[in-house]
N, C-alpha and C positions, 0 to 999 in steps of 0.2 A: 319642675324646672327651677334650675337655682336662680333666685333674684339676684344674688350679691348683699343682702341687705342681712346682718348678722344681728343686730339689735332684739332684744326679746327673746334669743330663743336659748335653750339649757342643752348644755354638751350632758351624752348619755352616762348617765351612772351619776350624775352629779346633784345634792340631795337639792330639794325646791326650798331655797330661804325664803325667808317673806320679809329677811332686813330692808331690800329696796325700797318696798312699799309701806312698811309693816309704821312707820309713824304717820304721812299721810289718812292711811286709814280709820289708822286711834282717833288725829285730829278731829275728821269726819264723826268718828261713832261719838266724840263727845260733846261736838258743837260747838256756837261759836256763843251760847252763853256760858258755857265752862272758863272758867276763868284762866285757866293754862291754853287753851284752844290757840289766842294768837302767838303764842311764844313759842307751843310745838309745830305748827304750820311753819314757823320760821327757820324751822330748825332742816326742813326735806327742802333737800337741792330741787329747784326748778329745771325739767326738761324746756330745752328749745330746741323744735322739729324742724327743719326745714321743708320751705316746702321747693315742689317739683310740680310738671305739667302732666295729666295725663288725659287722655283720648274722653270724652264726655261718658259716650255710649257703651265703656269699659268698668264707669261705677256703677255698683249695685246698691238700690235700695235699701234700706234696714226694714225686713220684713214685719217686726212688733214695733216701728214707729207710733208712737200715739200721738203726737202732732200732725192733724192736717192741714191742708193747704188748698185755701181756697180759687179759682179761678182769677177770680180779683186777685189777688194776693201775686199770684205768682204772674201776672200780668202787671202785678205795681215793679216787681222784685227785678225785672226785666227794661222796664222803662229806666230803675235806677240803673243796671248796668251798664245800658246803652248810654244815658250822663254820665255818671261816674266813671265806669269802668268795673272790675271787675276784683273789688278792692279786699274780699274778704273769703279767703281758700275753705273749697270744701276739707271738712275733717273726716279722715278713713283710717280703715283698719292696715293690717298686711295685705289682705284679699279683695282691696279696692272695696269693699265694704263702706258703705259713707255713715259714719258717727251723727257727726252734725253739716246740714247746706242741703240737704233733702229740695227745698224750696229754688237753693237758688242752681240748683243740678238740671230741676225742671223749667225754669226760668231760663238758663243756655242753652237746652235743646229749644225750645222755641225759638230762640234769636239763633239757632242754628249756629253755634258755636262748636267748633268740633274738637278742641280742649278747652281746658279747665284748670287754675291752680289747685294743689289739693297739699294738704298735710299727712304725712301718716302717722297715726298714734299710736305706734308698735310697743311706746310704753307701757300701755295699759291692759290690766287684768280684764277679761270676758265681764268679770264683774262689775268694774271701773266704766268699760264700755259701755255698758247697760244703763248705767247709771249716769256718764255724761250726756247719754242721748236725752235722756228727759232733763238733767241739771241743766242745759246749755237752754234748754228752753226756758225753764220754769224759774232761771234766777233772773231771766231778764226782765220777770213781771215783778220784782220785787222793787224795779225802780219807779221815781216819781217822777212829778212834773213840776219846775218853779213856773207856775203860771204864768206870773207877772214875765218872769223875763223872756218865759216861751213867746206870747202875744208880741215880745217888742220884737223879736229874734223874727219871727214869722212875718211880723208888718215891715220890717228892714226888707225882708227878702220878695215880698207884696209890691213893693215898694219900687223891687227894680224887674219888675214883670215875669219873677220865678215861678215858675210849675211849683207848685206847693202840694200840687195830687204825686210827685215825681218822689215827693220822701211821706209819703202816707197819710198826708192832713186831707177828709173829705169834705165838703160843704157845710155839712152838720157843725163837725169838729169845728170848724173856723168861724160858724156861726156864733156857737156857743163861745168862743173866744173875742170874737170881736165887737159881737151884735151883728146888727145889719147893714152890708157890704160895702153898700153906698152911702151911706152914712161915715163921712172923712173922721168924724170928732170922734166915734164908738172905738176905735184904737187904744186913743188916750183913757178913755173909761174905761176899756178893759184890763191896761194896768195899774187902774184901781188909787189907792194914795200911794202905795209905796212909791218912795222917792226911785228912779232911776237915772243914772248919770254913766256919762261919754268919757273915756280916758280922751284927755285932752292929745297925749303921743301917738295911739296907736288906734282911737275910737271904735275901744270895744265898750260895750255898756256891761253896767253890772249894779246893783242892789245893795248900798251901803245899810 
């Protein structure tokens, strides 16, 4: 059945270029300590997908997913929708196939949600696809943590009676960050000497 959706696909007899893609991929195969890396990533026009709504129980799995999802986990990912909202669209193929949001897919069906934002990624190669499904995970561990300004960020939000289990900090985590609970002063200890200061206009802190 025709979607209407024309993007991605090759009228017949017409040879397969790999111009679209074909610098992205160099980019990639050369990495980002090649020193041309960031000037050729500059150079490929960014797609922006729109997204659309579609029925929950109409996305399909990605069957070689190698991330899983723990009980907990998708029991956290559902507490934040229901705060939040539902702020970050699953990624899919043409055939409703889900790229990345595996988690937060199984997270809706529990709060019984019966759509869903989503994206479709009809830009991307089988290959591409394959490959965002594990990159979307494994770049996100690449990030850190400013301690110091975590603990103040966390003790601000302590502070005015926030669910802190609602964006994924467990008792442990917050132990290890604060010390112990009751303890009013172990805050100030846990951001350690670094100086931290208040924008006197707008009172965001930050870490001169």
């Amino acid at each position: 059945m025709a979607t209407g959706i024309k993007t991605g696909g090759r009228r017949k007899g017409t040879p397969n270029k790999a111009r679209d893609n074909s610098e992205p991929q160099d980019a990639a195969a050369r990495g980002p300590d090649d020193p041309e890396f960031l000037s050729s990533i500059k150079k490929a026009a960014p797609v922006f997908p729109r997204y659309r709504i579609e029925r929950t129980d109409s996305l399909a799995p990605y069957a070689n997913n190698a991330r899983t999802h723990s009980q907990e986990q998708i029991d956290r990912i559902a507490a934040s929708i229901a705060e939040f909202g539902f702020t970050n669209p699953v990624l899919v193929n043409k055939q409703r196939g889900i790229i990345a949001g595996h988690g937060r897919v199984l997270a809706a069906q529990m709060l019984g949600l019966e759509s869903v934002p989503v994206i479709e990624l009809s830009h991307l190669t089988a290959a591409q696809r394959r490959a965002y499904v594990i990159g979307d995970n494994k770049l996100a561990e690449l990030a850190g943590w400013d301690e110091d300004l975590l603990a103040l960020e966390l003790g601000e939000l302590r502070k005015s009676n926030f669910d802190l289990g609602l964006i994924g900090f467990d008792a442990d985590e917050l132990e290890s960050l604060f010390g112990d609970p009751a303890d009013d002063t172990s805050e100030s200890a846990a951001i350690g000497k670094r100086k931290v200061v208040a924008c006197p206009e707008c009172g965001h802190h930050f870490a001169p």
